[in-house]
N, C-alpha and C positions, 0 to 999 in steps of 0.2 A: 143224561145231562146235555143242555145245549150252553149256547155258546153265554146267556148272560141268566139262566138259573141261580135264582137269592139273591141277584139287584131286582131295586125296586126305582122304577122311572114317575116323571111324571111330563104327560106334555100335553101344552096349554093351544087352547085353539085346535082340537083334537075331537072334536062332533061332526066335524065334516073337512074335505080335501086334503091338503099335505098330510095336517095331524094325525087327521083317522087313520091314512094310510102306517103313519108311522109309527103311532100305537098300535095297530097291527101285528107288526115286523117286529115289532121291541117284545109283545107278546107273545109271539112265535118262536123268539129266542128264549125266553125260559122267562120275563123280566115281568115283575108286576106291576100292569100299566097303570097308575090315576091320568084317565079321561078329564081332564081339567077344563072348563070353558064355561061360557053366561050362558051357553044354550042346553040345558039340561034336559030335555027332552031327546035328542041328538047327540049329546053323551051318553046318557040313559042307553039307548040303542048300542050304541059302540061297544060297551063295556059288556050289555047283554052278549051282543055275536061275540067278543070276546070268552065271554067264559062258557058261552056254547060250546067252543070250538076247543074246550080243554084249557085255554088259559085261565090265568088272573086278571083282573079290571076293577077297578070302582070309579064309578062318575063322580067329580065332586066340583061343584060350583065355585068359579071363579072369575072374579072381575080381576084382572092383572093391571089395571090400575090404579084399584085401591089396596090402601096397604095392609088391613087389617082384612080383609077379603083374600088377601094372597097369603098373609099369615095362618089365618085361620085355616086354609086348605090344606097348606103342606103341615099344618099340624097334626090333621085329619090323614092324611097320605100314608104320617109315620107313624102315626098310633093303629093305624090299620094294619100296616105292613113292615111296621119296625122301625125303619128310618128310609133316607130318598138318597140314592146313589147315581140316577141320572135326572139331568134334567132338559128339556128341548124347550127353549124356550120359541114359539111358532105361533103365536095370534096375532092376526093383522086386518089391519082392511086397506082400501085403497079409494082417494079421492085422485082425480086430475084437472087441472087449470093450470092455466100461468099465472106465474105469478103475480103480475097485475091486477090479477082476477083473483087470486087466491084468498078465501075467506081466512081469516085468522081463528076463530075457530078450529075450520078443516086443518091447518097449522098444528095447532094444541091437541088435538084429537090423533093424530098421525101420533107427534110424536109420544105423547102420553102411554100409548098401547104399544107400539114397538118399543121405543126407551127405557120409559117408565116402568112398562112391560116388564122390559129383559133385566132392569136392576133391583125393581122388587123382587120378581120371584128370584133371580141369582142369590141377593141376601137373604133370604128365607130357606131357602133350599141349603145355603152354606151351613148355615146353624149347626144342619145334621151333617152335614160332607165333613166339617173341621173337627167335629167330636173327635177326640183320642186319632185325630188325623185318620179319618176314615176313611178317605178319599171321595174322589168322584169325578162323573163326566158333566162340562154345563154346555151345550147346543145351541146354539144362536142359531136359527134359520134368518137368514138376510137377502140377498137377492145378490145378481148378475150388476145391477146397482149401487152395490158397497160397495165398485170397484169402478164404474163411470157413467154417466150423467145422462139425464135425460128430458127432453121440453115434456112441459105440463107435469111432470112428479116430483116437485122439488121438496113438498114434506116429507116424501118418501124417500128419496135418495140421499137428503139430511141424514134420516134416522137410519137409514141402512147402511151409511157408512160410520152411522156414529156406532154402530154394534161392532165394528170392527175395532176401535179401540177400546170398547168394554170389555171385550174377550181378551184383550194385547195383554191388557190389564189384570184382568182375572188370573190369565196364563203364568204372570211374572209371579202376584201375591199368593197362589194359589198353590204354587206348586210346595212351597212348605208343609203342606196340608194334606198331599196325593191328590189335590184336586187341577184337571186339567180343564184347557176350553177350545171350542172353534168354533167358525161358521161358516156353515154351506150355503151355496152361493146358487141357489137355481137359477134356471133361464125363465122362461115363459112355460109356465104350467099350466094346462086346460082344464082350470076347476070352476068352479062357480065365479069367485072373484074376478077370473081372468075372464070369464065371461060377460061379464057384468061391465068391464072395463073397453070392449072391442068396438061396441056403437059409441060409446063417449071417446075413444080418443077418433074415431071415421067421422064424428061431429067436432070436434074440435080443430082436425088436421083440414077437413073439407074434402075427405076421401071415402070410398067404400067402403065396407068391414072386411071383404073379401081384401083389398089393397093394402090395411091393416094388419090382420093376419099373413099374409106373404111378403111383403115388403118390411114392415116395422118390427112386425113380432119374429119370424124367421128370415130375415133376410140375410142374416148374417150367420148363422146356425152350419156348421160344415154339412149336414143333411140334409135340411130343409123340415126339421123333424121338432116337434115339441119335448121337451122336458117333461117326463111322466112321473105320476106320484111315486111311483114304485121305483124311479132314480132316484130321487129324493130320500126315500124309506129306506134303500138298502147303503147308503153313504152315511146316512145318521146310525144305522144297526153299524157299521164298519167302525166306525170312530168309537162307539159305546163300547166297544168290545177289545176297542184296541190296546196290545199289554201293557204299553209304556208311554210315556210321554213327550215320545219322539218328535211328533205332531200338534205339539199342543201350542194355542195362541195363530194356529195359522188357518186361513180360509180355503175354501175348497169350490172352485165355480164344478155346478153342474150343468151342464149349456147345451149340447151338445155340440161343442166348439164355438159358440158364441163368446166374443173374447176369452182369447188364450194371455196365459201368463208364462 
């Protein structure tokens, strides 16, 4: 027996970086992951090394902005695997400008996928967490962000701190139900995204990438050290796993001391 054996998770944006990793972790502890994401190819994989490795996984396609897309999934999820007792919800992208510059669009697209994201699949996912009050865990992955500001990401920091009152929310209505919420709060993760983001803000700011990286991304960091998936992975398994809902409705920075609270 491990620690989350007969839950059944699902986490979204999970083909590659945070997710993968935390589909991993969640698989490792006994829980059977749906690999949820647009990129099915790269879920596909996930779920393969998943059930290589003795776990459970199923890839299943999903646009977390549409609602019949996110419906459909976690329909697929619990008919596969009974019903969904965790949920992480973690798909994101990332534009940057100021806002003077900022396309409206980019705007709509930010918060569609993070927002939109986290309230579709939360009500989809409730359907089965409220049955005969069967509880559940719902995950917000949000950022260092849900808690203060920053130039050039202001669709972002919108939506990241708006998650923090969707879970406040979840927390209060939810708990009638055994269903609790939070969100982890990373710093600067080294995945593809955050790679992709290091020449666009050294062009924007008019600095290095290297200047970027040490000054903007870790300047403030008690180590000088990045936020690794696998911090991420094992805060999201702690909280899944966790008995009571002692915790629940509150955020969690993973930084490594990048603002403290």
């Amino acid at each position: 027996m491990t620690l989350l054996t007969g839950k059944v998770a699902v986490v979204t944006g999970s083909a590659s970086g945070i997710g993968k990793e935390v589909a991993r972790a969640l698989a490792k502890a006994g829980a059977a992951v749906a690999i949820a994401d647009l990129n099915m190819t790269g879920a596909k994989a996930v779920a393969a090394e998943i059930v290589a490795t003795g776990g459970t996984a199923l890839a299943v396609a999903m646009n977390v902005t549409d609602e019949r897309s996110v419906i459909d999934g976690m329909d697929r999820v619990a008919a596969a695997f009974g019903s969904i007792d965790i949920l992480v919800s973690n798909a994101g992208v990332q534009v940057v400008n100021s806002i003077d510059c900022y396309a409206f669009s980019d705007w709509k697209k930010i918060q569609s996928i993070y927002l939109d994201g986290a309230f579709l699949t939360t009500k989809a996912a409730l359907t089965y967490m409220y049955e005969r009050d069967r509880g559940g865990v719902v995950i917000y992955v949000g950022s260092v962000y849900s808690h203060v500001a920053s130039p050039l990401k202001s669709a972002y920091v919108a939506a990241a701190h708006g998650m923090l009152g969707l879970a406040r929310v979840l927390a209060q209505e939810g708990a009638a139900h055994n269903v609790r919420a939070h969100v982890v709060c990373p710093g600067f993760v080294r995945t593809p995204l955050l790679e992709k983001q290091i020449p666009e803000l050294a062009r924007e700011l008019g600095t290095s990438d290297e200047d970027v990286v040490k000054q903007v991304m870790l300047g403030d960091t008690a180590d000088g050290e990045f936020t690794t998936v696998d911090d991420i992975a094992q805060t999201v398994l702690f909280l899944s796993s966790f008995p009571s809902a002692a915790l629940t409705g509150q955020s969690f920075l993973v930084s490594h001391g990048w603002h403290m609270q």
